[in-house]
N, C-alpha and C positions, 0 to 999 in steps of 0.2 A: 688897697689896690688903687694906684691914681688912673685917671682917665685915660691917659694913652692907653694904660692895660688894657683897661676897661673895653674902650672903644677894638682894642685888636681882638678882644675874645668875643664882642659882639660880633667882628667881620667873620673871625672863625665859625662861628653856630651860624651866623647867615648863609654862609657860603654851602655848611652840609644841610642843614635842613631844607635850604630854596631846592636845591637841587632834586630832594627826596618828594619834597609837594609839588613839586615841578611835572616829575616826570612816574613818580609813583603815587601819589595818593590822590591829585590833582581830580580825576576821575574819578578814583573810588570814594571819595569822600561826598563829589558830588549827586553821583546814585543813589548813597547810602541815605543822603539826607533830602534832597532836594523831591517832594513827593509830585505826584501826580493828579492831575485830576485839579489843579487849582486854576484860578482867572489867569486869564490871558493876557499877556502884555504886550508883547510883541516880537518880531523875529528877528536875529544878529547870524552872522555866517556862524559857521560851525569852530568849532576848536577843539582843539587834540583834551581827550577826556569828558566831552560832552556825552550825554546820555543818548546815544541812538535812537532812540523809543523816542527822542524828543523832534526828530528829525520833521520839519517842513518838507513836504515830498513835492507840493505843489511850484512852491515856491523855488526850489532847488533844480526841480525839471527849467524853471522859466531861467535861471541866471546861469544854469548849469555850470554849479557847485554847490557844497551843502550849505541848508540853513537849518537853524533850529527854534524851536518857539520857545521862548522867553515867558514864564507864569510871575505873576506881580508877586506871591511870598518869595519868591524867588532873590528879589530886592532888598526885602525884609529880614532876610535871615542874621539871627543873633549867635555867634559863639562867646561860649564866656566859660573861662579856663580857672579854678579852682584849682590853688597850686597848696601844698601841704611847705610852710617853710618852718617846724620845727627841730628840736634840737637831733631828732634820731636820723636825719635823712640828710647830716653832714658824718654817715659812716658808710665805709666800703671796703672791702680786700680784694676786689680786681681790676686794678689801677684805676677805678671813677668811685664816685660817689652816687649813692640817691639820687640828691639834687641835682648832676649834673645829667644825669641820665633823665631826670625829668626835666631839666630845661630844653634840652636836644628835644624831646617829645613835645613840649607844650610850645616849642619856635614850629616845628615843623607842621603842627593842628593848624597854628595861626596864618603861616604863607598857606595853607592849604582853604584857610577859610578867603583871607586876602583875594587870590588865585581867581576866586569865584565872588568876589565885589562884595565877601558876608562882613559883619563888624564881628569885630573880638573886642571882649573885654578880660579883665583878668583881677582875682583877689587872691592874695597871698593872707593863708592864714597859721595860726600858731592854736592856742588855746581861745582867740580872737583875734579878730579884721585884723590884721596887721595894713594892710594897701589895696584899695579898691580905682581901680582903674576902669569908668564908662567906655561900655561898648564902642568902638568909633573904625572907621575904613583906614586905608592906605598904608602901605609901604613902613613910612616913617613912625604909624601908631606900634604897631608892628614891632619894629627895633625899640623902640622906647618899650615896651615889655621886655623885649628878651636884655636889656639893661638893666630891668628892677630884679624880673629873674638871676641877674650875675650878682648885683652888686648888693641887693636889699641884706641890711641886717636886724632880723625881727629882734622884738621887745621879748616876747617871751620864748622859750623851748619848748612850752609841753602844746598839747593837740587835744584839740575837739571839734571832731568834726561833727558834731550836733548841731554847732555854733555854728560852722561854715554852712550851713545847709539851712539854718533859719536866716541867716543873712541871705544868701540866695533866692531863699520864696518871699522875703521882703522887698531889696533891690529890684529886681528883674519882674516886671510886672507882666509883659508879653515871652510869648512860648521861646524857650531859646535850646541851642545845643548847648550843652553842659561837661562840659572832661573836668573831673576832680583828681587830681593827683597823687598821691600819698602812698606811705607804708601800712596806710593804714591801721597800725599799731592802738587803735582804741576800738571800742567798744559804746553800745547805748544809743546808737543815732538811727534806729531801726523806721520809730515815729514820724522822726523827721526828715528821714528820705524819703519815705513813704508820700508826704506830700510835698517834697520837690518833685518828684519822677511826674508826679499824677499833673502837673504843674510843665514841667520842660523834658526834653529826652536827655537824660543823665545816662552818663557813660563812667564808671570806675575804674581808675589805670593804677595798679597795683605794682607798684618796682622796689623791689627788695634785694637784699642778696643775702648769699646762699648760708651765710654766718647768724642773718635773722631768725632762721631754722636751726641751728644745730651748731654745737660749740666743740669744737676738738678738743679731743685729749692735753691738754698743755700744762697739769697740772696746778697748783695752788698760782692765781692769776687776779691784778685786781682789773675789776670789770666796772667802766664808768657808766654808768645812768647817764644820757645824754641830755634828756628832759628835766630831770632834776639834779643832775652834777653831784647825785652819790654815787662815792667808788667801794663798792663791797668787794672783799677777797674770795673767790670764788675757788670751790675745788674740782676742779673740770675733770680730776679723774672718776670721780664720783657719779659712773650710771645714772644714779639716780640725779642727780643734781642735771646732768645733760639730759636724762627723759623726762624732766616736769621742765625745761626750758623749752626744749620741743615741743612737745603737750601746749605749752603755753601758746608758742608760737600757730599751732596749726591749730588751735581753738579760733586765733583772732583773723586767720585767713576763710576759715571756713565760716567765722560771723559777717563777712564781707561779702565771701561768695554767695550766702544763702540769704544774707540780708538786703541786697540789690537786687537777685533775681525774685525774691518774694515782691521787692518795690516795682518791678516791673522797670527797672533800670538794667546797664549792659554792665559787662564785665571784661575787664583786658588784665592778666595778672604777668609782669616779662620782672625777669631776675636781671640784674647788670652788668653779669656775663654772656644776656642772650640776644640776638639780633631781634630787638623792639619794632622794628622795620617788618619784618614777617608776620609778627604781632599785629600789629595797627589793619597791618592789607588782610588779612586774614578776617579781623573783625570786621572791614568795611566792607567786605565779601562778604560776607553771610550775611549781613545787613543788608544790604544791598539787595541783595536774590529776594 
């Protein structure tokens, strides 16, 4: 892909995701995270998705318009986006892919962190660090992710996300937000989410489709291992051969589900067919309350 592409599909994701942390998460993101109860910094007029509850009332009678009080973590807050760039999450059958559907997610976390003056950082991992990018503010930091997001091609295809989560509680020394991305297609990293969560507030964004469950009837088909580039001949008529693929698959959704909410970490699970947007507001709604 040469750089004009490049640069035209970075314009294209900036243009839908600003628009969504604009005008949809903008708020929700800042309730959800932004806590109460911390030192005092100072007071800015009000802006569309600011927290009511934060409302100067004193201050707002004197200038009559709203102001809001400003708490110092507020200053400080860290996003840092955990993207999964291995081999299984360049497949899709409803015209997008994994990956594409998590960069539209992890552009739109970041203007949403932006939005509200947080740093984002971001690590692309495989079965290790592939690209570690420091937390940093503005606009531009911003686009240069959703570039590495388009354009990165990792060293390896397979996944561990053990790996990504002890590089996390290394790097990041102070509390941060956490979105980890992935199909999460493995297993084993129970331990070591266990002390990231205990560490930052981790959130797990789960995007799959509907074929990572469940394989049609299509008869004798060779089926590529994306992680390791074997192609085995598969006999898709074969019940069984489709009920231990399923089996397989809703074993390693349900270690994800059960092993984040055990860590005291969230969970967001949207398929590539589904509106990820409903997802997201959804979770920062409950959050939030």
């Amino acid at each position: 892909m040469d750089t004009k592409e490049i640069l035209k599909k970075v314009r294209k994701i900036e243009i839908k995701t600003r628009r969504l942390s604009d005008h949809v998460f903008g708020g929700e993101y800042h309730s959800s995270f932004k806590g109460r109860g911390m030192t005092f910094s100072e007071v800015r007029q009000y802006q569309y998705g600011d927290d009511v509850r934060n409302i100067d009332w004193n201050v707002t009678a004197r200038y009559n318009e709203p102001f809001v009080k400003v708490f110092e973590e507020e200053r400080e807050l860290t996003m840092m986006l955990m993207v999964d760039v291995s081999g299984s999450e360049l497949f899709g059958t409803n015209n997008q892919f994994k990956k594409e559907t998590i960069t539209e997610i992890a552009a739109t976390l970041a203007f949403s962190a932006t939005q509200n003056n947080d740093k984002v950082g971001l690590a692309l991992f495989s079965d290790e660090i592939e690209l570690f990018i420091p937390p940093k503010k503005g606009k531009s930091h911003v686009l240069r992710i959703i570039r590495e997001l388009i354009e990165f091609k990792p060293k390896s295809k397979k996944t561990n996300i053990s790996e990504a989560l002890r590089f996390l509680s290394s790097v990041l020394k102070k509390r941060a937000i956490v979105f980890m991305l992935s199909d999460f297609m493995d297993d084993d990293y129970e331990k070591t989410l266990k002390i990231a969560a205990n560490k930052h507030d981790v959130t797990g964004i789960r995007v799959y489709d509907k074929h990572d469950e469940e394989i049609p009837n299509l008869g004798m088909v060779p089926m590529l291992d994306a992680e390791t580039g074997n192609v085995i001949l598969t006999n898709t008529s074969s019940r069984s051969v489709r009920n231990r693929y399923k089996a397989n698959a809703l074993r390693l959704s349900d270690y994800f589900e059960n092993t984040f909410k055990r860590g005291g970490a969230g969970t967001i699970n949207t398929r590539v067919d589904e509106s990820y947007v409903m997802k997201l507001l959804g979770y920062f709604k409950n959050k939030g309350g």
